[in-house]
C-alpha positions as CSV (number, residue, x, y, z in Angstrom):
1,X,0.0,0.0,0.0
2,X,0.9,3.5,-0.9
3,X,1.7,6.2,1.8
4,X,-1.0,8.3,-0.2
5,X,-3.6,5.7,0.0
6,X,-2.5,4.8,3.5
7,X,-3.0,8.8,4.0
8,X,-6.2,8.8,2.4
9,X,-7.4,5.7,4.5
10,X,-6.3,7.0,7.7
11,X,-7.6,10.2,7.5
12,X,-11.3,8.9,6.4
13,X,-10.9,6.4,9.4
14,X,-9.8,9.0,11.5
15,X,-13.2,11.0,10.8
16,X,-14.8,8.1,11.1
17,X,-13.3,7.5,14.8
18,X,-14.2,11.1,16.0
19,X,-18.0,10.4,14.1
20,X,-18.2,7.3,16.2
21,X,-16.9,9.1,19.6
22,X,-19.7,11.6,18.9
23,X,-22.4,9.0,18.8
24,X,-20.7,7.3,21.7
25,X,-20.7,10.6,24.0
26,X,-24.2,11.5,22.8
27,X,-25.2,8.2,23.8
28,X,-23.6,9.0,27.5
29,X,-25.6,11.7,27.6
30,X,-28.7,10.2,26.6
31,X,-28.8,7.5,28.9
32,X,-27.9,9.5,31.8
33,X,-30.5,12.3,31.3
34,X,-33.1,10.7,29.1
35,X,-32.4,13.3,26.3
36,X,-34.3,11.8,23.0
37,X,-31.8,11.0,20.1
38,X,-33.1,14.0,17.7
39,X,-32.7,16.4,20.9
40,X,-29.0,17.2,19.5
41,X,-27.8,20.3,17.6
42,X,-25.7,19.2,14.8
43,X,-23.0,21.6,15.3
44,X,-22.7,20.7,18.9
45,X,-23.6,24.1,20.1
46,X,-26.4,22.7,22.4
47,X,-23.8,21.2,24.2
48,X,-20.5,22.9,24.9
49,X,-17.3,22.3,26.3
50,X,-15.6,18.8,24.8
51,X,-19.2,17.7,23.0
52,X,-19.1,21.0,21.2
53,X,-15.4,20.7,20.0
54,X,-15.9,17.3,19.3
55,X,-18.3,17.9,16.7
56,X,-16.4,21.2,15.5
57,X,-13.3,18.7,15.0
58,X,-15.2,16.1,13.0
59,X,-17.2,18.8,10.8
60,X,-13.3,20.3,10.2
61,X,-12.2,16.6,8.8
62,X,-15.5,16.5,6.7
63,X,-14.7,19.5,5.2
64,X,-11.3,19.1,4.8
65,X,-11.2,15.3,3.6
66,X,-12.5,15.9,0.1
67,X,-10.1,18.5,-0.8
68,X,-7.4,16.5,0.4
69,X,-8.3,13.1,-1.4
70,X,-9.2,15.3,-4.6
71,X,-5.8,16.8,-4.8
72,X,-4.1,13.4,-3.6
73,X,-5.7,11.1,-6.2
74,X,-5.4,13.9,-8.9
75,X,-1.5,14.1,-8.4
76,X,-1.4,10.1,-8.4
77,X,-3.7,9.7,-11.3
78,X,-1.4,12.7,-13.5
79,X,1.4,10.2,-13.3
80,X,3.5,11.7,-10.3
81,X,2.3,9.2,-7.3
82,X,6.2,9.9,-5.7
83,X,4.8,13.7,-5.0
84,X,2.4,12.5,-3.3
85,X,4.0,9.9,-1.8
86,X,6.0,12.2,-0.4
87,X,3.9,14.4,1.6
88,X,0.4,12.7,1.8
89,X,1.2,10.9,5.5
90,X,2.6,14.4,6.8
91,X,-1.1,15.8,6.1
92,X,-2.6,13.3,8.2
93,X,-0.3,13.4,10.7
94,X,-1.0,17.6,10.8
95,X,-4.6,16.7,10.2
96,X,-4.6,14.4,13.5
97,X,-2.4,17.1,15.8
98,X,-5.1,19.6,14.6
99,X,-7.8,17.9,15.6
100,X,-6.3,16.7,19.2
101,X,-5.5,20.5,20.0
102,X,-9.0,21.0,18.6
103,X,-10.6,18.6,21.7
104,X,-7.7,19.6,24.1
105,X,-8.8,23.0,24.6
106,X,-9.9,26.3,22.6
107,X,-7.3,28.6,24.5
108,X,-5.8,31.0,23.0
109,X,-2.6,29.8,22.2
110,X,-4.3,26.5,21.6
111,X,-6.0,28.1,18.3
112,X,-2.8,29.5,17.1
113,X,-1.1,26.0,17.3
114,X,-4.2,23.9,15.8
115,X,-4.1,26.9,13.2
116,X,0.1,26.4,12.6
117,X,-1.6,22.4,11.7
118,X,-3.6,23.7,9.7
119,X,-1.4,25.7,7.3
120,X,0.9,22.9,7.8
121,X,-1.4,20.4,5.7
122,X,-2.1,23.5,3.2
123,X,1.7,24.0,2.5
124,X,1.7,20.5,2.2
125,X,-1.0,20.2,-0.4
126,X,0.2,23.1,-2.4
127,X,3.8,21.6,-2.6
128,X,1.7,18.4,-4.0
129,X,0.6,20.0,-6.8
130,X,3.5,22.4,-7.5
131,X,5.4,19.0,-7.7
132,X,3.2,17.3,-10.0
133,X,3.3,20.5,-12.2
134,X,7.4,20.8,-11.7
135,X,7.7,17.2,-12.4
């Protein structure tokens, strides 16, 4: 397996693990106040603290998980999988330090850092597709 389609995997399983610790923690919270199971802002907001977060963090992957595949598989599919190769596993890896600071805290300085992750997989995803054009 490629690092870009191990990339791609683990960031789609990695949305998939913060999808399923939302049910799991709205689950919690239904059987310990009897909330009904359409009671539940999908943002989160309804919530607060780590639930809200949470489901900021997993909305971020959704949103961000299409733009990264698209540019992924487009640099593979144009012939130049070694670019992408090259940088897809740093994404995730920015992708999942983002989304930890995310549930850690909303601080301040906590922002700026899960922000630094963010531009992080951006630069990353630009030098994928200046590579594919260079190369």
């Amino acid at each position: 397996m490629t690092p870009t389609l191990m990339a791609m995997i683990g960031f789609g399983l990695w949305t998939l693990l913060l999808s399923m610790t939302i049910a799991a923690t709205r689950s919690a919270i239904m059987m310990r106040s009897g909330r009904p199971a359409n009671g539940f802002s999908p943002t989160g907001e309804d919530l607060g603290g780590f639930p809200r977060r949470l489901a900021r963090a997993h909305a971020n992957c959704c949103e961000n998980l299409p733009i990264f595949v698209a540019i992924a598989l487009g640099v593979v599919l144009s012939g130049h999988s070694a670019v992408a190769d090259r940088y897809a596993l740093w994404v995730l890896y920015a992708r999942i330090f983002q989304s930890l600071i995310h549930l850690a805290s909303t601080s301040v300085p906590a922002v700026y850092l899960r922000f630094a992750f963010y531009l992080v997989q951006v630069l990353l995803l630009v030098l994928m597709v200046v590579g594919a054009f260079a190369g």
